[in-house]
DSSP file (Angstrom, degrees, kcal/mol; ACC not computed):
  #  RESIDUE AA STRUCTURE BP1 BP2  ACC     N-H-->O    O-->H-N    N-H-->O    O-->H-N    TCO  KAPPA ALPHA  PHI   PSI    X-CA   Y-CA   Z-CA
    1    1 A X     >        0   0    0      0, 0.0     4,-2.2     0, 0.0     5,-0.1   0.000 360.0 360.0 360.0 -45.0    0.0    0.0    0.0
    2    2 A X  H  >  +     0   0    0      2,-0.2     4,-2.1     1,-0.2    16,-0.1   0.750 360.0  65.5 -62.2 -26.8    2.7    2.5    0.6
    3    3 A X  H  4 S+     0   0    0     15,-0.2     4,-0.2     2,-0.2    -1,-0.2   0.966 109.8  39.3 -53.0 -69.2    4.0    1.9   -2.8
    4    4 A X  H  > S+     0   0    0      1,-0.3     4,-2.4     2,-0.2     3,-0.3   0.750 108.9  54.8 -47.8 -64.1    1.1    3.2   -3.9
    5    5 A X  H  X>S+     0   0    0     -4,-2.2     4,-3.3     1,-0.2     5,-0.9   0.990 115.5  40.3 -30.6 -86.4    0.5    5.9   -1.7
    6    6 A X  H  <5S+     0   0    0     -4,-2.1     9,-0.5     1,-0.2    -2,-0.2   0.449 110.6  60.5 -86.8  18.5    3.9    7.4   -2.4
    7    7 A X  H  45S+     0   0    0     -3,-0.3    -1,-0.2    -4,-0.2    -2,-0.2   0.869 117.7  33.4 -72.9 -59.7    3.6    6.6   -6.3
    8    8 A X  H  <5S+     0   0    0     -4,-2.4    -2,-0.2     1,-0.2    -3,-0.2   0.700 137.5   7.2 -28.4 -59.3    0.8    8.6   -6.3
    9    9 A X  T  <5S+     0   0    0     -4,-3.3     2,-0.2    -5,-0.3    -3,-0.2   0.187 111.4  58.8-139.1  -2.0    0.9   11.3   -4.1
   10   10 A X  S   <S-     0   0    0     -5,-0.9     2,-0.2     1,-0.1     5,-0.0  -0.609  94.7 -52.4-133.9-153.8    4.5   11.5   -2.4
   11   11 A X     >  -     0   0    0     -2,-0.2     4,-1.5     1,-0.2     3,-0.1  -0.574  50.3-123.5 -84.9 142.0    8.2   12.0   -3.8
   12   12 A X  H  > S+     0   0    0      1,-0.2     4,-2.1    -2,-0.2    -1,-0.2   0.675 101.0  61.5 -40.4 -50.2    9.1    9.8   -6.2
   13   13 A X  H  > S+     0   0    0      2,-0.2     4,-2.9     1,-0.2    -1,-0.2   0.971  96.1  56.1 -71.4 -35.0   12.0    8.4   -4.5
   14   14 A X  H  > S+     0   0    0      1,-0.3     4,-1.8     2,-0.2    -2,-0.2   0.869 108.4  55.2 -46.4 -41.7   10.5    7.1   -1.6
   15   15 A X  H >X S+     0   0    0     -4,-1.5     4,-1.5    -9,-0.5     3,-0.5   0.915 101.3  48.7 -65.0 -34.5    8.5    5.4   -3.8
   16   16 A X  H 3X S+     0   0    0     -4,-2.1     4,-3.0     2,-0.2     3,-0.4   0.986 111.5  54.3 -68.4 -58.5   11.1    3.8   -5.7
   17   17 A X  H 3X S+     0   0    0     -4,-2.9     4,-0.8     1,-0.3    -1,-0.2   0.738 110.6  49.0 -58.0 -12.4   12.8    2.6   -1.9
   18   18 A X  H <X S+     0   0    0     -4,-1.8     4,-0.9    -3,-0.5    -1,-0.3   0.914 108.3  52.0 -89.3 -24.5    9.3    1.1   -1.2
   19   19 A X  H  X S+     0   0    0     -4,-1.5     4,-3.8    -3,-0.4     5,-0.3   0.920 117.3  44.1  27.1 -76.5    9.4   -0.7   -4.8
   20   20 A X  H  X S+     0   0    0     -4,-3.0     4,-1.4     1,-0.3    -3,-0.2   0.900 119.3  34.3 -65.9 -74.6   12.7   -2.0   -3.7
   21   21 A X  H  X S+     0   0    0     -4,-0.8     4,-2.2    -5,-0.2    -1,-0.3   0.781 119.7  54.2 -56.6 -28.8   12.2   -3.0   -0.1
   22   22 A X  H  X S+     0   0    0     -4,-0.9     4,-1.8     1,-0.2     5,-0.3   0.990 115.5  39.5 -72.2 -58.7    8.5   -4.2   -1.1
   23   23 A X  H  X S+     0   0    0     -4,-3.8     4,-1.2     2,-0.2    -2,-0.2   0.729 115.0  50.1 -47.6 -30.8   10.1   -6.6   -4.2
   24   24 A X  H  X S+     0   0    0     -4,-1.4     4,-4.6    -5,-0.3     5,-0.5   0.957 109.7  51.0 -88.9 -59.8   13.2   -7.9   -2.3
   25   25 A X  H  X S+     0   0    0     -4,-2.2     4,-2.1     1,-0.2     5,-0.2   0.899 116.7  44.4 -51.1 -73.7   10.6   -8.9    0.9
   26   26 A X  H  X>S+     0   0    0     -4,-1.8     4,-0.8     2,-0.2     5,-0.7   0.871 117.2  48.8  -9.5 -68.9    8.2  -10.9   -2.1
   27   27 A X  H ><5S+     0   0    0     -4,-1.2     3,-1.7    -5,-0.3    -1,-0.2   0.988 111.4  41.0 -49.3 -63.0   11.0  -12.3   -3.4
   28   28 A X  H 3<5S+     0   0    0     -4,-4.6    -2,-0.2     1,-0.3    -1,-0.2   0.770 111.1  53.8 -71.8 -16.1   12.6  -13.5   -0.7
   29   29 A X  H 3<5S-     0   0    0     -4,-2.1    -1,-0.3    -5,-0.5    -2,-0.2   0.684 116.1-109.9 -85.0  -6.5    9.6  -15.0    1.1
   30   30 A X  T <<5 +     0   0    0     -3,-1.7     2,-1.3    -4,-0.8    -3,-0.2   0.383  68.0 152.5  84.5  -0.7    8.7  -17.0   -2.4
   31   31 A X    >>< +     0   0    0     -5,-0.7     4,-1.4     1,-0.2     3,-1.1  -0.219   9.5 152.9  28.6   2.2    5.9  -14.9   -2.8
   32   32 A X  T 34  +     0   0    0     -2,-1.3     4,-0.2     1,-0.3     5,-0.2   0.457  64.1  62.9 -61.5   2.3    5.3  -14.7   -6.4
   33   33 A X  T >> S+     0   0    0      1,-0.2     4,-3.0     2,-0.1     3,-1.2   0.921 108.6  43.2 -84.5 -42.2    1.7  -14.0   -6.5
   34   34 A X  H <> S+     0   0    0     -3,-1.1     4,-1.6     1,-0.3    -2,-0.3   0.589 108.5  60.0 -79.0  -6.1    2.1  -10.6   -4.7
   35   35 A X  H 3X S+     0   0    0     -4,-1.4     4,-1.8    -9,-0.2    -1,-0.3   0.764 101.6  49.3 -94.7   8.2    5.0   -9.8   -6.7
   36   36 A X  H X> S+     0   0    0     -3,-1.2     4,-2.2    -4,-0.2     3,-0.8   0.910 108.5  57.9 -91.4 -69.3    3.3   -9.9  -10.0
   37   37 A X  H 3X S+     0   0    0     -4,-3.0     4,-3.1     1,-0.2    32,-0.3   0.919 114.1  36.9 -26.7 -55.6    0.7   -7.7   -8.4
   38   38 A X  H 3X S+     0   0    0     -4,-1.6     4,-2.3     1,-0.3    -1,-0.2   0.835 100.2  66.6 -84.3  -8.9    3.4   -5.2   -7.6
   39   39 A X  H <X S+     0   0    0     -4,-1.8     4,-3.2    -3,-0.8    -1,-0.3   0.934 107.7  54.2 -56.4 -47.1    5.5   -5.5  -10.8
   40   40 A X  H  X S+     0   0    0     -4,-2.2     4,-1.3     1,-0.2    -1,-0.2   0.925 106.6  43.1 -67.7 -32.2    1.9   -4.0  -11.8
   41   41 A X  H >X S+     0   0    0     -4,-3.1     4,-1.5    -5,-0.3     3,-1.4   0.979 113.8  53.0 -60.8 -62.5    2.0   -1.1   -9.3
   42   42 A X  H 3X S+     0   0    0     -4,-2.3     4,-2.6     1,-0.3    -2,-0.2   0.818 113.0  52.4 -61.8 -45.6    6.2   -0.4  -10.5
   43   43 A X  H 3X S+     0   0    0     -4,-3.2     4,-0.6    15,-0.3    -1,-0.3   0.873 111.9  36.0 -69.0 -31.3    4.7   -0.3  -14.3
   44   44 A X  H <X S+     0   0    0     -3,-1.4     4,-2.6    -4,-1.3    -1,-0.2   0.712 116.1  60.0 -77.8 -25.7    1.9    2.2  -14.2
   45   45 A X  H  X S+     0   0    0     -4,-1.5     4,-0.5    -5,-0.2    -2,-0.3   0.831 112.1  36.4 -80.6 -36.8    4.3    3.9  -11.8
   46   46 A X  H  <>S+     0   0    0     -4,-2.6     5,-2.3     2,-0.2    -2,-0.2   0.731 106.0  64.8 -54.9 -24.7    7.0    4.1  -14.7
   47   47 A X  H  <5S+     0   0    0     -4,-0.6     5,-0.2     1,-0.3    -2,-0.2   0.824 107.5  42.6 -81.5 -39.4    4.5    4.8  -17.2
   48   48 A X  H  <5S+     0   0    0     -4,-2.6    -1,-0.3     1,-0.2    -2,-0.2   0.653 108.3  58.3 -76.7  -7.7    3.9    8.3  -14.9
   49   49 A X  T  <5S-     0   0    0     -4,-0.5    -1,-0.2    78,-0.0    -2,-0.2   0.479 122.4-110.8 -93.3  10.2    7.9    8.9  -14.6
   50   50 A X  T   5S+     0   0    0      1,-0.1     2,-0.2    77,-0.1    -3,-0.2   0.762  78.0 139.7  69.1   9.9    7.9    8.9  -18.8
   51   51 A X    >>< +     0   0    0     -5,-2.3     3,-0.9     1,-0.2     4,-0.6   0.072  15.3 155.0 -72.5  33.4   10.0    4.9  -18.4
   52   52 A X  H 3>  +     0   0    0      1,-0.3     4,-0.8    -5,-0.2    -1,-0.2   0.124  54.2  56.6 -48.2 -17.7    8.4    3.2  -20.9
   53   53 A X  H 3> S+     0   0    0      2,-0.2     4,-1.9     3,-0.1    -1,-0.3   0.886 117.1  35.9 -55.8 -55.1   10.6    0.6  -21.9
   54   54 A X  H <> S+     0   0    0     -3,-0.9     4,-1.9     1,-0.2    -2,-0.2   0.822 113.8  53.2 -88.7 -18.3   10.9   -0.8  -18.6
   55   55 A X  H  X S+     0   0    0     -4,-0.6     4,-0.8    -9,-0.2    -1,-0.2   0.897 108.5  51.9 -84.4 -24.8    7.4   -0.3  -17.3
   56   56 A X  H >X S+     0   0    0     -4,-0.8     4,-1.1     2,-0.2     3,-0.9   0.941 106.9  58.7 -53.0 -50.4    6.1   -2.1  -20.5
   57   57 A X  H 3X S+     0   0    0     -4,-1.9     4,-1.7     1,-0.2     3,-0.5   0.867 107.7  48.3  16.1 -84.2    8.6   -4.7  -19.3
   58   58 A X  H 3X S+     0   0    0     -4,-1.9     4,-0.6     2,-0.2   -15,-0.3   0.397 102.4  53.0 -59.3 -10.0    6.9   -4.9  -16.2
   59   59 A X  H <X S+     0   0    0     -3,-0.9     4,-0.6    -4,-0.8    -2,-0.2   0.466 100.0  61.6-126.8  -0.3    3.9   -5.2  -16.9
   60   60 A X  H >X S+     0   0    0     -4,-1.1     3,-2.7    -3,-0.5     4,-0.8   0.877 113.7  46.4 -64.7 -76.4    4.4   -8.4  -19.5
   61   61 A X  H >< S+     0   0    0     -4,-1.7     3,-0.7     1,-0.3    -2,-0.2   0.813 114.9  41.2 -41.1 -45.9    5.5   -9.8  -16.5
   62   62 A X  H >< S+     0   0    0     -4,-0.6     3,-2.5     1,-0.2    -1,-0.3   0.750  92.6  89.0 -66.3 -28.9    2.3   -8.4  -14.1
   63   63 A X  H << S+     0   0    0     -3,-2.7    -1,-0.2    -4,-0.6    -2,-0.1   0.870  84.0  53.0 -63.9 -20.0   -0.2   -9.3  -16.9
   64   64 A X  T << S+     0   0    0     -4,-0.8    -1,-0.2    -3,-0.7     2,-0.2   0.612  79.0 107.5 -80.7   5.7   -0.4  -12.7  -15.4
   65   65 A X  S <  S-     0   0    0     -3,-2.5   -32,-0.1     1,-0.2   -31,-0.0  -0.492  76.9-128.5 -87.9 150.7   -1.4  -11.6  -11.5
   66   66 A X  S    S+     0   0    0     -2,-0.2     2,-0.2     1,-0.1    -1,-0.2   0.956  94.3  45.8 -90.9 -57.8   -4.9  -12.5  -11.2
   67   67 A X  S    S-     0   0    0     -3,-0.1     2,-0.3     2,-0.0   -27,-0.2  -0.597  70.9-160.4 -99.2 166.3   -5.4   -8.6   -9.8
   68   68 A X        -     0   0    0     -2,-0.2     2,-0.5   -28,-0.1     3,-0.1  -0.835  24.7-103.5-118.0 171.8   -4.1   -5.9  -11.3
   69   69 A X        -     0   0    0     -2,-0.3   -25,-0.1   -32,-0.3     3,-0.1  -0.902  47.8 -80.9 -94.5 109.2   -3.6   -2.5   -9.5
   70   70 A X  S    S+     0   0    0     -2,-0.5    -1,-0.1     1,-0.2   -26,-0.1   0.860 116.8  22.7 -90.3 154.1   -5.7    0.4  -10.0
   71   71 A X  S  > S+     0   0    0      1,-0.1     4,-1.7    -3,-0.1    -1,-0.2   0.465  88.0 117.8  67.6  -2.9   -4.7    2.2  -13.0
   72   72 A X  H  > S+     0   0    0      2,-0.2     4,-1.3     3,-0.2     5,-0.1   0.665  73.5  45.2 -28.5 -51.5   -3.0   -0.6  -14.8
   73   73 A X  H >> S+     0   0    0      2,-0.2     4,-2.1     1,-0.2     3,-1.6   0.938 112.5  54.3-101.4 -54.8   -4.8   -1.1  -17.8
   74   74 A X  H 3> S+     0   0    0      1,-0.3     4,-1.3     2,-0.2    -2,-0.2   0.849 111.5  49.8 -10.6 -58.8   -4.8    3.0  -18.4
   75   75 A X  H 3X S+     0   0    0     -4,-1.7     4,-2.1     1,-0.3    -1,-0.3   0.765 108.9  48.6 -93.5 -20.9   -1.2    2.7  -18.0
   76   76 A X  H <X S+     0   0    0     -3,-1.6     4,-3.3    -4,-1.3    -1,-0.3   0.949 111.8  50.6 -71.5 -45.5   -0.8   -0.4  -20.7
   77   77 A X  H >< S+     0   0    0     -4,-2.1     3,-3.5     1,-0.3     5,-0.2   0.789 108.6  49.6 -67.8 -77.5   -3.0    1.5  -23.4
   78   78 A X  H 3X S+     0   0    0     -4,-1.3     4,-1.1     1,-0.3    -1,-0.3   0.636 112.3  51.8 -42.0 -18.9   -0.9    4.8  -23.1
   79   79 A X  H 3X S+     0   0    0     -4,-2.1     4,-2.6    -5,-0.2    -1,-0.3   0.858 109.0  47.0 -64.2 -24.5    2.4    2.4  -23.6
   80   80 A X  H XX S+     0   0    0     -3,-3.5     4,-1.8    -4,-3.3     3,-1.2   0.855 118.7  44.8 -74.7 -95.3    0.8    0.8  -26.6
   81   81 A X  H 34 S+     0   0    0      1,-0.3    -1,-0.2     2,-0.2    -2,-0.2   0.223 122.5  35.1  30.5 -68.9    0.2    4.6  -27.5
   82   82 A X  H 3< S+     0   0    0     -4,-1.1    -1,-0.3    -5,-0.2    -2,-0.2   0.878 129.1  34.4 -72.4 -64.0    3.6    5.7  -26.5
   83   83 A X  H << S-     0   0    0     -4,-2.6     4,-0.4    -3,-1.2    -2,-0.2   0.599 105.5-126.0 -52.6 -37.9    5.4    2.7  -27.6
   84   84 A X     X  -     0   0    0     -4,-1.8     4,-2.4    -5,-0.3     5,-0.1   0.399  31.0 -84.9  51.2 160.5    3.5    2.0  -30.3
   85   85 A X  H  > S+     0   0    0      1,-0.2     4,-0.9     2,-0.2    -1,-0.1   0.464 122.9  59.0 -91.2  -4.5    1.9   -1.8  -30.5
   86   86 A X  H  > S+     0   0    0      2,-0.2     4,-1.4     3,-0.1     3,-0.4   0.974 115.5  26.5   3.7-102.8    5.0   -3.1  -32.1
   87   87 A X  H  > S+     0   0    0     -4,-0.4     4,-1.5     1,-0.2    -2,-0.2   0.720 117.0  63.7 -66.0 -22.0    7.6   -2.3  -29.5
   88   88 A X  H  X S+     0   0    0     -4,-2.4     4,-2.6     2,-0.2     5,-0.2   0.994 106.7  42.5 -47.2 -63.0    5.0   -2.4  -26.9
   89   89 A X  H  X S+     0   0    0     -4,-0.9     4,-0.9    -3,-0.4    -2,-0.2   0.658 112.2  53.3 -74.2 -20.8    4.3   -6.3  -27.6
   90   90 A X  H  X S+     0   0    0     -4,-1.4     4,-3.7     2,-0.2    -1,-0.3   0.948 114.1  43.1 -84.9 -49.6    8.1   -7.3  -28.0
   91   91 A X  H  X S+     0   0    0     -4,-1.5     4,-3.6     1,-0.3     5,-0.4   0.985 114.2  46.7 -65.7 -46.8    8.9   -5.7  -24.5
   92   92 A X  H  X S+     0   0    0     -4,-2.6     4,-1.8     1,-0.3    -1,-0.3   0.807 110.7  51.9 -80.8 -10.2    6.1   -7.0  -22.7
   93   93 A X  H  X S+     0   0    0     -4,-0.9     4,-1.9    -3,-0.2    -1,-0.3   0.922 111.4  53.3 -70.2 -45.0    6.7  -10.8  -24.3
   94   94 A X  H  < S+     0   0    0     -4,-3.7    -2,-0.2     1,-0.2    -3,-0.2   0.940 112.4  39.6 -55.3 -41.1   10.3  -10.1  -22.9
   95   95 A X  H >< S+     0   0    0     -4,-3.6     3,-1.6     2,-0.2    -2,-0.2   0.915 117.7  52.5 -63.9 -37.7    8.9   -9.2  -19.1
   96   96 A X  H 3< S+     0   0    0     -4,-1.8    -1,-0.2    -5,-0.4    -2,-0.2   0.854 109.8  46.3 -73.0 -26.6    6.3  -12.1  -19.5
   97   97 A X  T 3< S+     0   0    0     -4,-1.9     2,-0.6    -5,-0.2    -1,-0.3   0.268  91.3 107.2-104.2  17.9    8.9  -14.8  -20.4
   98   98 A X  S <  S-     0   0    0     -3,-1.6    -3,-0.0     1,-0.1    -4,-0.0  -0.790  74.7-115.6-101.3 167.3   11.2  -13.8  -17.8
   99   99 A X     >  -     0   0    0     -2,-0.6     4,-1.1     1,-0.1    -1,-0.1   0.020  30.1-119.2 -41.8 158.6   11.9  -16.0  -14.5
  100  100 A X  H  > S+     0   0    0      2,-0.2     4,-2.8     3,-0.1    -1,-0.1   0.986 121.4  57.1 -57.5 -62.4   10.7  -14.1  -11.4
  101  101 A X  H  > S+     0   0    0      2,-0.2     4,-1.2     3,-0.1    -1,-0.1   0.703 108.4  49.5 -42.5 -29.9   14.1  -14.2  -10.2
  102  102 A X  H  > S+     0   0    0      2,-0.2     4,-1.6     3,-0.1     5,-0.5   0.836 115.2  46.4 -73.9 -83.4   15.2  -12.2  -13.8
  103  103 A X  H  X S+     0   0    0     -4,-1.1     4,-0.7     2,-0.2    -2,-0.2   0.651 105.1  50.7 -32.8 -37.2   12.7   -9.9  -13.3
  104  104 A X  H >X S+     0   0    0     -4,-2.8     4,-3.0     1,-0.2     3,-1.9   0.999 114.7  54.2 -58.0 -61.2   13.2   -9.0   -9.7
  105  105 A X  H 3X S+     0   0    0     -4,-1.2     4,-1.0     1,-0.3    -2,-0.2   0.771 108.2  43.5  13.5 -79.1   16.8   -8.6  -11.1
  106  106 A X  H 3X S+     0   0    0     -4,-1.6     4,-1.5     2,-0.2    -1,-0.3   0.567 111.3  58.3 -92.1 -11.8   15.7   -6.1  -13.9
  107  107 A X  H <X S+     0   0    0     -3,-1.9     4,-1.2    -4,-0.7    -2,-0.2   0.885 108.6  46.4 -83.1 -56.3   13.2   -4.0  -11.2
  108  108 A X  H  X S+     0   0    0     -4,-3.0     4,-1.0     1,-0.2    -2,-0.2   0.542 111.2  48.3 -93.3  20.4   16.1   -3.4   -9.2
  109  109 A X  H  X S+     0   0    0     -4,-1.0     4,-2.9    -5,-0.2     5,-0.3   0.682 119.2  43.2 -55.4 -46.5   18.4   -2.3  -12.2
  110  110 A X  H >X S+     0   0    0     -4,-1.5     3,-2.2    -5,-0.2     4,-2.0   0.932 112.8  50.8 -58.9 -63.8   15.6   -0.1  -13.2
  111  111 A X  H 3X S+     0   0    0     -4,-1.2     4,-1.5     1,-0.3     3,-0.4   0.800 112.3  48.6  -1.3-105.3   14.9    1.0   -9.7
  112  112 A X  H 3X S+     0   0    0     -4,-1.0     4,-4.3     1,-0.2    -1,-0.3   0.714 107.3  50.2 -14.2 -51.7   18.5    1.9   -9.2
  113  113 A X  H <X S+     0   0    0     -4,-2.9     4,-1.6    -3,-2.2     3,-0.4   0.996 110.7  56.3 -66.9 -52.1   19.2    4.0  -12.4
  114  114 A X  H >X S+     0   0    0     -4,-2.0     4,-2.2    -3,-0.4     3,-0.5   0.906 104.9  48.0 -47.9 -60.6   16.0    6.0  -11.6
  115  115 A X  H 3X S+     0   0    0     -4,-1.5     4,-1.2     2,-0.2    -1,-0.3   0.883 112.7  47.2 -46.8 -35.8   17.1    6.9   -8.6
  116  116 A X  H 3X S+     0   0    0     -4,-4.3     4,-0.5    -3,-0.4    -2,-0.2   0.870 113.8  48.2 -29.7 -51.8   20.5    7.9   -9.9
  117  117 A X  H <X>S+     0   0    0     -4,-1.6     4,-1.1    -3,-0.5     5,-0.5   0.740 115.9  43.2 -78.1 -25.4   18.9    9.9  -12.8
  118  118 A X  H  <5S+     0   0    0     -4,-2.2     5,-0.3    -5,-0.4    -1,-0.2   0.744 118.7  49.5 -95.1 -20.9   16.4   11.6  -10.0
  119  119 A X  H  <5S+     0   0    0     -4,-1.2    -2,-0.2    -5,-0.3    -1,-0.1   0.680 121.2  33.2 -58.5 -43.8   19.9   12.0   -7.6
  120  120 A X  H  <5S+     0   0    0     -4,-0.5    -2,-0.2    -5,-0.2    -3,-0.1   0.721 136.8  20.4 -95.7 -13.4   22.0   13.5  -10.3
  121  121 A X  T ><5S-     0   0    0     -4,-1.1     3,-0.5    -5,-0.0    -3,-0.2   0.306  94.3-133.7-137.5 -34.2   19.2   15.5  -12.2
  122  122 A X  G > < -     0   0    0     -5,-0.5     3,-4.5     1,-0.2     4,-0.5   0.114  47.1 -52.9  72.4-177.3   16.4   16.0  -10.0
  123  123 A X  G 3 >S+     0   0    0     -5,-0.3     6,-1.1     1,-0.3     5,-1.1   0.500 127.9  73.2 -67.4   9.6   12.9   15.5  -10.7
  124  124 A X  G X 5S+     0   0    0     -3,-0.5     3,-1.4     4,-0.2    -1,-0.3   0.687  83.0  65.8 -94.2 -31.3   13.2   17.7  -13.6
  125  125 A X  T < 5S+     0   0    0     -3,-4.5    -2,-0.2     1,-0.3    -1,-0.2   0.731 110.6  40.2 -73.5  -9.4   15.2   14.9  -15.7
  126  126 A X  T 3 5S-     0   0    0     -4,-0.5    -1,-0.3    -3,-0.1    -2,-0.1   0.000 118.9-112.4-115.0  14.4   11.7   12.7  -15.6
  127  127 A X  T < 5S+     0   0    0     -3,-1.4    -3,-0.2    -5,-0.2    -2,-0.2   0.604  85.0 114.5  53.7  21.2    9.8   15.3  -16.1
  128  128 A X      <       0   0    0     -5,-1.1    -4,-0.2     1,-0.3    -5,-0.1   0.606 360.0 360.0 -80.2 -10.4    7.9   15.8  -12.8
  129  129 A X              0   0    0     -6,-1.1    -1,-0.3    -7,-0.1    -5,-0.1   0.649 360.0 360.0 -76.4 360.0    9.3   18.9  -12.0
């Protein structure tokens, strides 16, 4: 829930450091239904930081969680949109065919860089500013 929360409505990095903490706890408990749920929150939550590669990514992987999280399917049509349905369907086949264990992997590459870029650049460089 605090992912959510502070995707939403608080600073953008805090969200990413509950992302992180939220994915690593799911992971490491074996957890894989709730992390496909949140892989969906981290994509609609890329989709608003303008990270469309990697939240399309994420949300091949998420399309298979039985719920999805609010805003989800909004955030898929504006990547087809964005993306166009081309490169939309190739990334999200890449998210959908990896392991959990790749994917957790490739959230906390993205995770990381964003924070870098949001460290080095400010909230500007994502365009939130």
């Amino acid at each position: 829930m605090l992912c959510q929360l502070a995707s939403g409505h608080g600073d953008p990095v805090t969200a990413l450091e509950y992302f992180a903490t939220a994915i690593g706890n799911f992971h490491d408990s074996g957890n894989t239904f709730l992390t496909r749920g949140l892989l969906g929150s981290l994509a609609t939550f890329f989709d608003r930081l303008g990270r469309y590669q990697a939240a399309a990514t994420f949300a091949g992987f998420a399309v298979a969680s039985l719920v999805q999280p609010t805003g989800f399917d909004a955030a898929v049509t504006h990547l087809r949109a964005v993306l166009g349905e081309e490169t939309y369907e190739t990334l999200s086949q890449d998210g959908g065919a990896m392991t959990t264990a790749e994917m957790v992997t490739y959230a906390f590459a993205q995770i990381d860089q964003t924070r870098t870029e949001l460290a080095s650049f400010g909230e500007n460089v994502l365009g939130l500013a």
